[in-house]
N, CA and C atoms as a LAMMPS dump frame, in Angstrom:
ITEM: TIMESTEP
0
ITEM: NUMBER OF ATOMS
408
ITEM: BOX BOUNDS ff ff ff
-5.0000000000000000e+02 5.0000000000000000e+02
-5.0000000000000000e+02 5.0000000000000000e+02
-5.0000000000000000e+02 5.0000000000000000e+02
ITEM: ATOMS id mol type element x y z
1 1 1 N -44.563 -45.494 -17.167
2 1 2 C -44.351 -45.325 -15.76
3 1 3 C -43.19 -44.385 -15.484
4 2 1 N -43.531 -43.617 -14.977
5 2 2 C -42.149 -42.556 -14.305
6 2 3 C -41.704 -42.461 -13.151
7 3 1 N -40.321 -42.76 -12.931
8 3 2 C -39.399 -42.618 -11.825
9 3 3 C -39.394 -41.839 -11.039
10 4 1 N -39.595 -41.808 -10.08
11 4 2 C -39.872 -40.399 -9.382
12 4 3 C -37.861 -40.834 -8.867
13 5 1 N -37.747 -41.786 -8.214
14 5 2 C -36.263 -41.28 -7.497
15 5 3 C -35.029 -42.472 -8.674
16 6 1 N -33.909 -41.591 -8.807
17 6 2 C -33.247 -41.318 -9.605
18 6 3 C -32.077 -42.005 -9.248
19 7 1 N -31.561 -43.079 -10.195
20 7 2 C -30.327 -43.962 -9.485
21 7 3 C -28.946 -43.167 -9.411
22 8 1 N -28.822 -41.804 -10.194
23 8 2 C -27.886 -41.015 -9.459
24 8 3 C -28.396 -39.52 -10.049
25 9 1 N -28.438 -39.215 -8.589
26 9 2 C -28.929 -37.904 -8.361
27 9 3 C -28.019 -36.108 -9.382
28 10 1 N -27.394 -36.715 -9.705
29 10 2 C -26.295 -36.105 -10.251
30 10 3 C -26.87 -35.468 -11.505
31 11 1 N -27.772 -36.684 -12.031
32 11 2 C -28.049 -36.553 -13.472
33 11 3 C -29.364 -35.741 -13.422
34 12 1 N -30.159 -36.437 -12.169
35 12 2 C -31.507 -35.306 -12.217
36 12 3 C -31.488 -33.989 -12.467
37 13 1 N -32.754 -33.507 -12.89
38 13 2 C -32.838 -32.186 -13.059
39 13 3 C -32.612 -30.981 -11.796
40 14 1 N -31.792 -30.174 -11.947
41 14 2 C -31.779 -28.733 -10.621
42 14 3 C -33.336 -28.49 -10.724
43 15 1 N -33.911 -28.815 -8.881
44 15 2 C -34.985 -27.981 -8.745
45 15 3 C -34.854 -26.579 -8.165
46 16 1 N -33.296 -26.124 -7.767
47 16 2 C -33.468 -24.784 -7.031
48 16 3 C -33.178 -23.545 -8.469
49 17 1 N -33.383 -22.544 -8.494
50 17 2 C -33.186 -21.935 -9.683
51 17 3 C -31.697 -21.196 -8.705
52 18 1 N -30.954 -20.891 -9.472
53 18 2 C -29.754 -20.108 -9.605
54 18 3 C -29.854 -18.487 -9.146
55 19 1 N -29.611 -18.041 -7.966
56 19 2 C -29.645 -17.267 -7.523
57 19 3 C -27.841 -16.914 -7.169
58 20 1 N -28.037 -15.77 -7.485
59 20 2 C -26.633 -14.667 -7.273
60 20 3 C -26.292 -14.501 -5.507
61 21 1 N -25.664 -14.483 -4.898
62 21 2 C -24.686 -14.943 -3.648
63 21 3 C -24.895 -12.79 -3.225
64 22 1 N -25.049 -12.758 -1.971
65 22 2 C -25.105 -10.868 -1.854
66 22 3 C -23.339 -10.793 -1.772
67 23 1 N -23.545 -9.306 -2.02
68 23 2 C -21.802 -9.068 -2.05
69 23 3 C -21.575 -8.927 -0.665
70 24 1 N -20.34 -9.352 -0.483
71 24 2 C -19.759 -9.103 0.641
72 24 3 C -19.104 -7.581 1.03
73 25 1 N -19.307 -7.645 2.291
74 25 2 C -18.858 -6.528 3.024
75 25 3 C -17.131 -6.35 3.321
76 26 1 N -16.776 -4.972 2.864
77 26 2 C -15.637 -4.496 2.926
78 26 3 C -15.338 -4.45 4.787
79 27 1 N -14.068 -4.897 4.863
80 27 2 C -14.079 -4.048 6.099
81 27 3 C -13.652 -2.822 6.596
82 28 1 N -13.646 -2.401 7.324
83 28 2 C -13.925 -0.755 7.906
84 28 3 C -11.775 -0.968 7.917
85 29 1 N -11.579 -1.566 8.678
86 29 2 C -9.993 -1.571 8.68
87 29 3 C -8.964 -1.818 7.984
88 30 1 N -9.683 -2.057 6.456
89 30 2 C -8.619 -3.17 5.521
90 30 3 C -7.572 -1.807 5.221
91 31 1 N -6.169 -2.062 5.041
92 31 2 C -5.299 -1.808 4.881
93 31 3 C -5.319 -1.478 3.372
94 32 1 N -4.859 -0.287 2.955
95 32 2 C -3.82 -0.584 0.987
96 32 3 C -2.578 -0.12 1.426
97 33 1 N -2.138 -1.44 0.475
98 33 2 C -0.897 -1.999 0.19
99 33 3 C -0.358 -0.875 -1.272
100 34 1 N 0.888 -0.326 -0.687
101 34 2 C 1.247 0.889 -2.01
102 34 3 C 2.925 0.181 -1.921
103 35 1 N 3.393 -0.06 -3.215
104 35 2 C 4.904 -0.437 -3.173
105 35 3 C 5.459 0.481 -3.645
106 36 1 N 6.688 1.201 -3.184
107 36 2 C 7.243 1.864 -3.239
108 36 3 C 8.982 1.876 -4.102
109 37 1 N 9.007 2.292 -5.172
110 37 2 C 10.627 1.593 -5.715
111 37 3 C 11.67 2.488 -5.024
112 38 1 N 12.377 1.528 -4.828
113 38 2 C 13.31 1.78 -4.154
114 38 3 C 14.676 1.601 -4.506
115 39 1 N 15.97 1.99 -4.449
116 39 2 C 17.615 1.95 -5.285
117 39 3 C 18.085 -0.259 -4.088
118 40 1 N 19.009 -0.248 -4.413
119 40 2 C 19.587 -1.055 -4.404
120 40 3 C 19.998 -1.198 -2.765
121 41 1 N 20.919 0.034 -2.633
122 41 2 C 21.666 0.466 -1.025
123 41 3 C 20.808 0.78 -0.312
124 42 1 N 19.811 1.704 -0.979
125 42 2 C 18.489 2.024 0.18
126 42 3 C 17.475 0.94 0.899
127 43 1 N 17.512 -0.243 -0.204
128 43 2 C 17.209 -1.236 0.159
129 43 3 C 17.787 -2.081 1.379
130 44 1 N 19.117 -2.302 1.127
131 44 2 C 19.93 -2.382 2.291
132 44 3 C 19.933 -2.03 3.553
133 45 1 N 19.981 -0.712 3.622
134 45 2 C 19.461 -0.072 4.385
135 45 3 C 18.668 0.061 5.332
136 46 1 N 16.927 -0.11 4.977
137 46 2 C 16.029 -0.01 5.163
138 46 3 C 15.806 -1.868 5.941
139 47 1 N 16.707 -2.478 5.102
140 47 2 C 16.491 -4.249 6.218
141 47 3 C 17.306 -4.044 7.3
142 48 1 N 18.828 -3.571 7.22
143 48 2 C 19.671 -3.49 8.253
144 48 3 C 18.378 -2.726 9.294
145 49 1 N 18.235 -1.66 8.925
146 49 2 C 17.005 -0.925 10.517
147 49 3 C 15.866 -1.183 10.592
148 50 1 N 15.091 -2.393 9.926
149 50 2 C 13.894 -2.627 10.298
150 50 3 C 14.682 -4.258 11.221
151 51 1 N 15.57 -4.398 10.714
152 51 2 C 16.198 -5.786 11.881
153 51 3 C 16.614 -5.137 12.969
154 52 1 N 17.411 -3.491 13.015
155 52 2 C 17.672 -3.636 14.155
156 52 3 C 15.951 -2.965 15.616
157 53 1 N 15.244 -2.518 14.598
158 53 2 C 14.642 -1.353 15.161
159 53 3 C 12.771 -1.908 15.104
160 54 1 N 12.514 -2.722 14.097
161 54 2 C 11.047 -3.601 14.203
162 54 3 C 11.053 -5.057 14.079
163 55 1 N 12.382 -5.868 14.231
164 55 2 C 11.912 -7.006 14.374
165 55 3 C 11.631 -7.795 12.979
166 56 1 N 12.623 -7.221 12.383
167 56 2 C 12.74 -7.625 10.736
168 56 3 C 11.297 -7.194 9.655
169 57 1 N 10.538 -6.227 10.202
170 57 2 C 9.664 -5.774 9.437
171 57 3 C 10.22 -4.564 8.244
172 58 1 N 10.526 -5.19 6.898
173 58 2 C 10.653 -3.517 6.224
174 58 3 C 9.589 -2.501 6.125
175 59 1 N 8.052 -3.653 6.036
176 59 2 C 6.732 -2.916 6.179
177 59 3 C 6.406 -1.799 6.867
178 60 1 N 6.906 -2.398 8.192
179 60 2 C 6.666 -1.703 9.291
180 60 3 C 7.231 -0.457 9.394
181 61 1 N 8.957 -0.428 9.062
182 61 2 C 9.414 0.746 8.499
183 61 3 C 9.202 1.653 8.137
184 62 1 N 8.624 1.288 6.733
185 62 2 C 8.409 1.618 5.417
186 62 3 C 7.057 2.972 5.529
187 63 1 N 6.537 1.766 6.171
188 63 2 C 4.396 2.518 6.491
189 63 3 C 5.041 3.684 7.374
190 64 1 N 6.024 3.617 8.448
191 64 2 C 6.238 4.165 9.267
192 64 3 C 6.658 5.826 9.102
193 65 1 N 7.884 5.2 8.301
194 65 2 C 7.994 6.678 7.384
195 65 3 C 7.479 7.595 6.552
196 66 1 N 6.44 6.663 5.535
197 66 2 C 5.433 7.447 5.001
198 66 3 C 4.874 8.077 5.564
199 67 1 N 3.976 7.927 6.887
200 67 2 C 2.921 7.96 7.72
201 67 3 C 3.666 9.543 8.365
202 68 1 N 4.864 9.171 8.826
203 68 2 C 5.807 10.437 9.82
204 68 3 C 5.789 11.615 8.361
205 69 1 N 5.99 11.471 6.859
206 69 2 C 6.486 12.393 6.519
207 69 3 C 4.993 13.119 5.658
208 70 1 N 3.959 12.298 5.739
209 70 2 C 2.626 12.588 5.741
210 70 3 C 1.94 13.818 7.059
211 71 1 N 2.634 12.847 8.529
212 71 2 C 2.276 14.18 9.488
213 71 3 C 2.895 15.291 10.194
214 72 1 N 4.309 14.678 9.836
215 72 2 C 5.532 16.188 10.487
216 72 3 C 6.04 16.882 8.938
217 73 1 N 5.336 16.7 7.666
218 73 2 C 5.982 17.349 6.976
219 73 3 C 4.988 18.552 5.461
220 74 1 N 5.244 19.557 5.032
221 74 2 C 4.012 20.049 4.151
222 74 3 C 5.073 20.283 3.026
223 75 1 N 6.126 20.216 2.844
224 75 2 C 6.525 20.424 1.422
225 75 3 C 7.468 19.316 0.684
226 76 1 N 7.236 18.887 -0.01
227 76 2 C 7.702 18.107 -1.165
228 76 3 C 8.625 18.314 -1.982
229 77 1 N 9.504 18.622 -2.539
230 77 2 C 10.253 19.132 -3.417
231 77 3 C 10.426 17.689 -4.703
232 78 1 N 10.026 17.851 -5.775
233 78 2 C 9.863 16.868 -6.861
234 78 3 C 11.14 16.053 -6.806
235 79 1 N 11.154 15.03 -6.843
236 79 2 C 12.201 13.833 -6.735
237 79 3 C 12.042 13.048 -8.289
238 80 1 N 12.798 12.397 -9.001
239 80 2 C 12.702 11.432 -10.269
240 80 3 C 12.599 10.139 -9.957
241 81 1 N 11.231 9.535 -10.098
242 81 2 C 10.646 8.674 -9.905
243 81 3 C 10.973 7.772 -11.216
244 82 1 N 11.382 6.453 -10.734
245 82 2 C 11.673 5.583 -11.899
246 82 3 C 11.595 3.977 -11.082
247 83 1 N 11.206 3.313 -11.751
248 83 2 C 10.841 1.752 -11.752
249 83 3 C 12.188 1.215 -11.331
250 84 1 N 12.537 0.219 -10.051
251 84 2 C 13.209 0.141 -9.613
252 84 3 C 12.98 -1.534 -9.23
253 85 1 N 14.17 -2.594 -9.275
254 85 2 C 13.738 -4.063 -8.804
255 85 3 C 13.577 -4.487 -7.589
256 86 1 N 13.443 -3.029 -6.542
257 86 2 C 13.551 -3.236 -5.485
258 86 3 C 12.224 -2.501 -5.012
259 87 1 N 11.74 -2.708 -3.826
260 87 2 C 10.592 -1.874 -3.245
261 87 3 C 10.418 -2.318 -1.82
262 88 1 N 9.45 -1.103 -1.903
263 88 2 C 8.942 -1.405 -0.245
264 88 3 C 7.633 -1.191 0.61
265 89 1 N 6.929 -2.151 0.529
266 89 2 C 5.196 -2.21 0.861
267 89 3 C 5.109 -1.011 2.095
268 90 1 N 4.26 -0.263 1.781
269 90 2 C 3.727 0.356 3.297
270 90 3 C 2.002 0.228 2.795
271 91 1 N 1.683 -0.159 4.317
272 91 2 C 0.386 -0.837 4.49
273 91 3 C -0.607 0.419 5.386
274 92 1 N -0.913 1.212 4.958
275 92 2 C -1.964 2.495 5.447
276 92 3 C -3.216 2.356 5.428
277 93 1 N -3.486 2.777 6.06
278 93 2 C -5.097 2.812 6.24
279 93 3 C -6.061 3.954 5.371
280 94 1 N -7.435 4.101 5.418
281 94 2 C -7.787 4.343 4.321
282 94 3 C -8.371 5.655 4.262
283 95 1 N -7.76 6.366 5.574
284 95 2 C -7.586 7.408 5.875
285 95 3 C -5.91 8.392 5.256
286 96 1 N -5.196 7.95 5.211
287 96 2 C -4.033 7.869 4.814
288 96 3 C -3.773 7.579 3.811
289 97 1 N -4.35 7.151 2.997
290 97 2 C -4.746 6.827 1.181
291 97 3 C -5.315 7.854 0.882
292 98 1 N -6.081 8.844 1.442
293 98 2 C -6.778 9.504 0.732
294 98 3 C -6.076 10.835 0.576
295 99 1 N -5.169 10.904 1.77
296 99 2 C -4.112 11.843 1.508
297 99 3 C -3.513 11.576 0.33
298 100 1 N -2.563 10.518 0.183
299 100 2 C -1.791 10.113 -0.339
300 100 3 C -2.517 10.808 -1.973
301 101 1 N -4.001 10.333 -2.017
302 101 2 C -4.502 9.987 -3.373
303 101 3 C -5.133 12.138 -3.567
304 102 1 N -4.987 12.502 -2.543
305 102 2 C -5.045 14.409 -3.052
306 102 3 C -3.549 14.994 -3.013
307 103 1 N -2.703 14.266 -2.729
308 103 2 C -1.488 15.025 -3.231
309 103 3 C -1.679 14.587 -4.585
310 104 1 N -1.482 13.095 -4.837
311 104 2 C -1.251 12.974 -6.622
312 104 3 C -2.192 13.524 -6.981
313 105 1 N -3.828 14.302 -6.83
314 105 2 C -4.64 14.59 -7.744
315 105 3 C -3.874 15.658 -7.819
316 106 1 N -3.073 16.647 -6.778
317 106 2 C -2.495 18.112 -6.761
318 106 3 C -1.315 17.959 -7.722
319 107 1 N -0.262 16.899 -7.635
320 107 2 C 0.784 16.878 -8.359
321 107 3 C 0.558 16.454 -9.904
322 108 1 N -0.716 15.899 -9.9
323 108 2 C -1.123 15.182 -11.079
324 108 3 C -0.048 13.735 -11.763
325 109 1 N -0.031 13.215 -10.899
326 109 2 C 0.666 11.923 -10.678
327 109 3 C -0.343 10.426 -10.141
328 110 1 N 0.311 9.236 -10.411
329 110 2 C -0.193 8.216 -10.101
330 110 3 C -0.149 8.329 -7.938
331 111 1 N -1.048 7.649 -7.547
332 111 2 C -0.323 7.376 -5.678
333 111 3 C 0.602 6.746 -5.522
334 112 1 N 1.264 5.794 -6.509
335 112 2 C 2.213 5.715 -6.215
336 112 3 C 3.394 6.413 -6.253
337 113 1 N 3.508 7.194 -7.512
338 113 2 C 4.143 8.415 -7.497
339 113 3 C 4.354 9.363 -6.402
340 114 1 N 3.029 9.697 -5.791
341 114 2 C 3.261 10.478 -5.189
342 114 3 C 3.644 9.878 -3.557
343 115 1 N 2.956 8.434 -3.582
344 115 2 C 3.972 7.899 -2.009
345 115 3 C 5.215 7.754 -2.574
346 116 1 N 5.841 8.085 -3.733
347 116 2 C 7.188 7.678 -3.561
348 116 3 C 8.084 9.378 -3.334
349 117 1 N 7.811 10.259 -3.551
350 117 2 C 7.913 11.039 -3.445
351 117 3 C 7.673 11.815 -1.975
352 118 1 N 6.7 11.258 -1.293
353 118 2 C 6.667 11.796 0.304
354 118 3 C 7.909 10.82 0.959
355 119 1 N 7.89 9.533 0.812
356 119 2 C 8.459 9.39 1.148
357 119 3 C 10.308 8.752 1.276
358 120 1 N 10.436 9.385 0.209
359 120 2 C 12.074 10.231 -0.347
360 120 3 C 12.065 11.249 0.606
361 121 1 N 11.079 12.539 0.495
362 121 2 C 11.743 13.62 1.365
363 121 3 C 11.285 13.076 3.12
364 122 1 N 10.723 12.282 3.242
365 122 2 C 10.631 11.772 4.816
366 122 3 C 11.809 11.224 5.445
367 123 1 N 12.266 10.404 4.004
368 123 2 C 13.928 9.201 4.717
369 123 3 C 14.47 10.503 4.437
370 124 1 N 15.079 11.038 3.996
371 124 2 C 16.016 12.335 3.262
372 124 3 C 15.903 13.165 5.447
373 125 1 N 14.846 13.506 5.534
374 125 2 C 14.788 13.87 6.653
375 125 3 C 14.604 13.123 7.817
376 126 1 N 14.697 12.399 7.936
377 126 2 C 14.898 11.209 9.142
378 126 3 C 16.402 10.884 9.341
379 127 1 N 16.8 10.45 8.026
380 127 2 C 18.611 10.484 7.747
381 127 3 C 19.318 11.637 8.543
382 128 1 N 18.721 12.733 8.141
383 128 2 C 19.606 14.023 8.536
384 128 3 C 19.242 14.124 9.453
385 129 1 N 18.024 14.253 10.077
386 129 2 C 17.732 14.371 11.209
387 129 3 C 17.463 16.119 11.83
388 130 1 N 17.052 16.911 10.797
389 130 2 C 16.989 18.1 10.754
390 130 3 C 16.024 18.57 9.908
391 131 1 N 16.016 19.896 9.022
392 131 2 C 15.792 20.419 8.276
393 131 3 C 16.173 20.055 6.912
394 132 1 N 15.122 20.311 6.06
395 132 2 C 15.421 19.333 4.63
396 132 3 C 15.317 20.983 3.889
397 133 1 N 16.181 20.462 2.376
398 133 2 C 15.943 21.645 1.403
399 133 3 C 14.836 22.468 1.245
400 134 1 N 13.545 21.697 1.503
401 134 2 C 11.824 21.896 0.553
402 134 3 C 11.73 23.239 2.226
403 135 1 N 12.279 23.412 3.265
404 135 2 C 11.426 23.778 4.396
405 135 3 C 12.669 24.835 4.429
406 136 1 N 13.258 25.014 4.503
407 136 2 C 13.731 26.206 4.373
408 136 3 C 13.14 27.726 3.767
């Protein structure tokens, strides 16, 4: 005689077969996240004026300056990029990555490299508030 119902269901056999889940959809707005190394004082820095100036965002800053030295600026002058215990997220869109990602194919560098490098000569010129070495 066979059981048709099962004193715990647990043990019965799977009648559905195992099917794969569809991939999910990217969204159109997602943000990349690029960290940026940064010195010790610059660090400093960069909290003192995102407290006085966004509301304690360094992000906000951070994206801010990249973004400014991405659209008010065309020359670069090579900076020494080195691993640092400090950093600073800027959150761009994926329009703005792709810049980011044809300078490093031009410089032949990582993106992060090369966001760290735009934006050195962006603070460098925001600081001064003028004309930088590379534009002369």
């Amino acid at each position: 005689m066979k059981k048709s119902n099962h004193l715990n269901p647990s043990l019965s056999p799977c009648k559905k077969p195992f099917t794969e889940s569809p991939k999910r959809k990217i969204r159109s707005d997602k943000l990349h996240d690029i960290k940026i190394p940064i010195s010790e004082p610059l660090d400093a820095l960069l909290r003192r004026e995102s407290r006085r100036y966004w509301d304690g965002s360094k992000t906000s800053l951070g994206t801010e300056i990249l973004v400014f030295g991405l659209e008010q600026m065309f020359v670069y002058p090579d900076v020494t990029y080195q691993d640092e215990p400090f950093t600073v997220h800027c959150k761009v869109n994926h329009e703005i990555f792709q810049k980011i990602g044809n300078h490093a194919s031009t410089w032949k560098c990582s993106v992060r490299q090369a966001a760290h490098r735009i934006f050195m000569e962006a603070l460098k010129k925001k600081q001064m508030g003028g004309i930088t070495d590379g534009e002369i």
